[in-house]
C-alpha positions as CSV (number, residue, x, y, z in Angstrom):
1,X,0.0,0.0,0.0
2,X,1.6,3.0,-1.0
3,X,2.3,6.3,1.2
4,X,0.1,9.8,0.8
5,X,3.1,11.5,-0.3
6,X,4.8,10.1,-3.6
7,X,8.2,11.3,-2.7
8,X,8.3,8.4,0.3
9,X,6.4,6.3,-2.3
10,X,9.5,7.1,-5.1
11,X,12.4,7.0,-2.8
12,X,11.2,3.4,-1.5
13,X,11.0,1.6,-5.2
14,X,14.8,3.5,-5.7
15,X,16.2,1.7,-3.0
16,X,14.2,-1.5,-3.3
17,X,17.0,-1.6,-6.3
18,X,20.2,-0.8,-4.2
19,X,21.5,-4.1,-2.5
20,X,23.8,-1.8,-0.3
21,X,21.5,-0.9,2.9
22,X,24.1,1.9,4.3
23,X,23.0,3.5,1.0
24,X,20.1,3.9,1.0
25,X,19.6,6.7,3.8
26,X,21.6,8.6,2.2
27,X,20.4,8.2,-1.4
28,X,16.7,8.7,0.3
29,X,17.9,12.0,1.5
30,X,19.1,13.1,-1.6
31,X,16.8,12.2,-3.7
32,X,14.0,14.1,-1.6
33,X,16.0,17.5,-1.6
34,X,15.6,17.2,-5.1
35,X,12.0,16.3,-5.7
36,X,11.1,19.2,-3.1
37,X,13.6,22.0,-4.9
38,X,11.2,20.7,-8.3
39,X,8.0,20.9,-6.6
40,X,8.6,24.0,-4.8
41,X,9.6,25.6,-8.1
42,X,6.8,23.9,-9.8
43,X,4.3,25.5,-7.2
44,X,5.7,29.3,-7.9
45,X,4.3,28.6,-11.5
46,X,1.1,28.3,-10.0
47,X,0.6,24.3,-9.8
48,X,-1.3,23.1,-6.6
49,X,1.0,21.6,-4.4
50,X,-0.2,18.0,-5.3
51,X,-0.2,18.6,-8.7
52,X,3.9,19.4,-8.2
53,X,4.5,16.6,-6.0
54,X,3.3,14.4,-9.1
55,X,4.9,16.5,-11.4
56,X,8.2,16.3,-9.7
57,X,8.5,12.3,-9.3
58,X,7.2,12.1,-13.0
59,X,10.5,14.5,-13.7
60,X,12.9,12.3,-12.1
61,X,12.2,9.2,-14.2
62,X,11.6,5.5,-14.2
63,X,12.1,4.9,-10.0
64,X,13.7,1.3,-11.2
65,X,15.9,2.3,-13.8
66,X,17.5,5.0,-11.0
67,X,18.0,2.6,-8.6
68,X,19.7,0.4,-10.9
69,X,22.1,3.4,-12.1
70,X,22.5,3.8,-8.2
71,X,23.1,0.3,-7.1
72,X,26.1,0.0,-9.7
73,X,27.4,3.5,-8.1
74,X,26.8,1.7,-4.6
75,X,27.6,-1.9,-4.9
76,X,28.2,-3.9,-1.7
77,X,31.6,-4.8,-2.9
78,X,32.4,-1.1,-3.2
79,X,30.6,-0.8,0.0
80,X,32.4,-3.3,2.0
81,X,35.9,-2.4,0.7
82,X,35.4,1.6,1.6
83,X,34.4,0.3,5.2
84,X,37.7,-2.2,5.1
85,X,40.1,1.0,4.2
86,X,37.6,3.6,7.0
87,X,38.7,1.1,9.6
88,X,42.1,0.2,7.9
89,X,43.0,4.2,7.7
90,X,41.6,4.9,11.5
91,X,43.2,2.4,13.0
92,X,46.8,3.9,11.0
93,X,45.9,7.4,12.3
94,X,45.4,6.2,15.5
95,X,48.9,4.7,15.8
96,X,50.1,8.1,14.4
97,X,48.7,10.2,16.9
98,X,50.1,7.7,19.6
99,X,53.6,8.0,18.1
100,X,56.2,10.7,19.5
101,X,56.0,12.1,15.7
102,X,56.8,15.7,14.7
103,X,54.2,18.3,15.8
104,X,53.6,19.4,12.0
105,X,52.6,15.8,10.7
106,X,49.0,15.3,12.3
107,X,47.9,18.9,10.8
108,X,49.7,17.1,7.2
109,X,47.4,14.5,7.4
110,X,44.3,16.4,8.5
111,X,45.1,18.4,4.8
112,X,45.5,15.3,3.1
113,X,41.3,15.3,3.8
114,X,40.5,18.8,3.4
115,X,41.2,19.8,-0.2
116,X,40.7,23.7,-0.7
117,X,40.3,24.3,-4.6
118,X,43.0,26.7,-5.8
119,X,42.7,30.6,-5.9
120,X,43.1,33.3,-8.5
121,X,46.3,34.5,-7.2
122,X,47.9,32.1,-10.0
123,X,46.3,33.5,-12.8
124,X,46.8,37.3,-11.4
125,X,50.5,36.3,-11.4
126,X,50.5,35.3,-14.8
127,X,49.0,38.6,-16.1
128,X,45.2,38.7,-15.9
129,X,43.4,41.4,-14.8
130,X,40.9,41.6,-12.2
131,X,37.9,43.1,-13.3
132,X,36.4,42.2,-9.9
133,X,35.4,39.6,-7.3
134,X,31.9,38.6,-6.3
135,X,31.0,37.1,-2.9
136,X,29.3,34.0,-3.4
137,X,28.9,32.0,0.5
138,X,27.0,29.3,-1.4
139,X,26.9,25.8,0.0
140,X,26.4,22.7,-2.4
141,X,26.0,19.2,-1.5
142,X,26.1,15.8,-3.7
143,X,25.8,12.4,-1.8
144,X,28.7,12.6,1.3
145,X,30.6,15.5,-1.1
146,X,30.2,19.3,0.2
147,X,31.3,22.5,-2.1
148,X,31.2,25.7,0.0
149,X,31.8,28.5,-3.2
150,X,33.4,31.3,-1.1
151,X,34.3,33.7,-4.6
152,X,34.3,34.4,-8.3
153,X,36.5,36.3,-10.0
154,X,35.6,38.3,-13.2
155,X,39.0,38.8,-15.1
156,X,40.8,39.7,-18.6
157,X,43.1,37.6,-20.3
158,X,45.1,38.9,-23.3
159,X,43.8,37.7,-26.1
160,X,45.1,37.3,-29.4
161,X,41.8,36.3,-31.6
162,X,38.3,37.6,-31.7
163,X,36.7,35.7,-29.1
164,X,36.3,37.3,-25.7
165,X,38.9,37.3,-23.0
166,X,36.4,37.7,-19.8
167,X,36.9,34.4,-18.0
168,X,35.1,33.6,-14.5
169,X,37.0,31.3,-11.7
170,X,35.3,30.3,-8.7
171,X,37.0,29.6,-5.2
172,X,36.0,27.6,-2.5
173,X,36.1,24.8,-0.4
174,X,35.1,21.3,-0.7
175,X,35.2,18.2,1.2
176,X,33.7,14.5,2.0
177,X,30.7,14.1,5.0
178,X,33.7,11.9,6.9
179,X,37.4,12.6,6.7
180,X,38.2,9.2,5.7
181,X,36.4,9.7,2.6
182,X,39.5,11.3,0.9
183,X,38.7,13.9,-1.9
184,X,41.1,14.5,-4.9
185,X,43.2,16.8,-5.4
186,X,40.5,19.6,-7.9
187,X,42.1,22.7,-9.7
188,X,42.1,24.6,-12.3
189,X,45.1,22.7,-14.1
190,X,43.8,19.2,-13.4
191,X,39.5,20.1,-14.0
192,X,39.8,19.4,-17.9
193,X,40.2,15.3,-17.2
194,X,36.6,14.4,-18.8
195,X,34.6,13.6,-17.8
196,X,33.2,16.9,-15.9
197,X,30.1,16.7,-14.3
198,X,29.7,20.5,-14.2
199,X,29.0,22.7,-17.2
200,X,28.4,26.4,-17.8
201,X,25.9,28.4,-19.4
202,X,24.5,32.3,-19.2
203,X,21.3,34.3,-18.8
204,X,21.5,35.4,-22.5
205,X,21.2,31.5,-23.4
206,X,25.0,30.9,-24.1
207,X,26.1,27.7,-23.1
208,X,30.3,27.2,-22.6
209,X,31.6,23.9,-23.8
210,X,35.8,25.2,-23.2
211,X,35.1,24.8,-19.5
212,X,37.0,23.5,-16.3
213,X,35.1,21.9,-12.8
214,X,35.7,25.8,-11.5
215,X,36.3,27.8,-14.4
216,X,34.7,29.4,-17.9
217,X,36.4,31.4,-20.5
218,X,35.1,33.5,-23.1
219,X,32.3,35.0,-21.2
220,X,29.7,37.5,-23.4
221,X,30.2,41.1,-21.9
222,X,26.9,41.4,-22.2
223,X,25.3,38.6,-19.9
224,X,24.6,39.5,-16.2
225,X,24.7,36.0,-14.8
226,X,26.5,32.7,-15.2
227,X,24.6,29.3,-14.4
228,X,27.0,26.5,-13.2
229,X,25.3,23.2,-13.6
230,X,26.4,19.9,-11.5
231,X,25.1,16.7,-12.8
232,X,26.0,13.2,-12.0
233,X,23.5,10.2,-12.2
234,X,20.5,12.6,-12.1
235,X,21.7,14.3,-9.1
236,X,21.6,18.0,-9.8
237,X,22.4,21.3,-8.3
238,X,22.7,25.4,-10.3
239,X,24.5,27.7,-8.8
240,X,23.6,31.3,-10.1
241,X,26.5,33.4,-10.6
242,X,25.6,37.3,-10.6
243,X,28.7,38.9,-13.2
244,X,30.4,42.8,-11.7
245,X,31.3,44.0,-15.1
246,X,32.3,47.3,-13.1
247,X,33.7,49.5,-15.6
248,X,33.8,47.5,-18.5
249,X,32.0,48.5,-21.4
């Protein structure tokens, strides 16, 4: 007998498809941030809160063909081998900790888990020019993976064709729900490796394919916003990007 709200009702025949059960909380949880994020956008158009509910699930496709894509993301093998290398790499750190070791080493290892994404100073150093930088304080969150986008940075490259030299880093933090759930190392050199699961696009209807993880070049001077999209296995997030052209004309 199924539930009064189909989001319980959708998340249930996902995970009836993931063998993993230490999954499927979390998969649950994701799953219903999304389907509420639709409906409530669904309801500002004017649909009846039902109506967007059903709307929403419908949206998010065939529950079964999901869970499949999710159970091969989560198998138990993968499962039981992170849990093996969790226990394997707290019961190293603990021995670390125990050991008469330099002062600087357990503050090495703590980075090792805390990746920060790299700044603009590199570019500035290399000749850009900083047209300006735009507070963000946005927090993003995929399965156990947090983004925490601090800054962008409008700036000029010299530019030796006709397309446009405005490019548009972001900076910010980002990490795993656990520090045993190491995160590699992302920036700006390294965020080409395909596949990405971000891409880029603009309020003027632009889309960017020459695009890193954090970065976009060749920005139109005219657009006022930048839209990065995250997607991987369905699970989506935007992150609206309002552009400071200051004095550029």
């Amino acid at each position: 007998m199924g539930s009064e709200n189909p989001f319980t009702d959708y998340c249930a025949a996902v995970c009836a498809r993931v063998r993993w059960p230490f999954a499927r909380w979390g998969i649950t949880r994701e799953l219903t941030a999304h389907l509420e994020d639709h409906a409530a956008a669904l309801e500002a158009r004017g649909l009846s809160p039902q109506e967007a509910r059903v709307r929403a699930v419908a949206a998010m496709g065939d529950p079964d063909e999901v869970g499949r894509a999710l159970n091969r993301v989560h198998s138990p093998l993968w499962g039981l081998t992170f849990t093996a290398l969790r226990l394997l790499s707290l019961c190293l750190l603990l021995l670390l900790l125990e050991s008469n070791l330099p002062g600087g080493l357990p503050q090495a290892l703590v980075s090792r888990f805390y990746t920060p994404i790299r700044t603009i100073e590199q570019e500035l150093d290399l000749g850009a020019q900083l047209i300006s930088r735009i507070p963000l304080d946005q927090w993003r969150q995929v399965d156990t993976l947090h983004v925490h986008y601090t800054n962008a940075y409008l700036v000029r490259h010299a530019s030796s064709n006709a397309r446009s030299p405005y490019w548009l880093y972001l900076e910010g933090n980002l990490w795993q729900g656990d520090p045993f759930h190491q995160v590699s190392t992302l920036s700006y050199v390294s965020s080409h490796e395909p596949p990405s699961p971000v891409s880029f696009s603009d309020n003027l209807g632009h889309t960017y394919d020459f695009s890193g993880a954090w970065y976009v070049g060749h920005l139109d001077p005219r657009a006022s916003e930048v839209y990065l999209d995250y997607d991987l296995f369905g699970r989506h997030y935007r992150l609206t990007i309002p552009l400071d052209w200051g004095d550029v004309s």
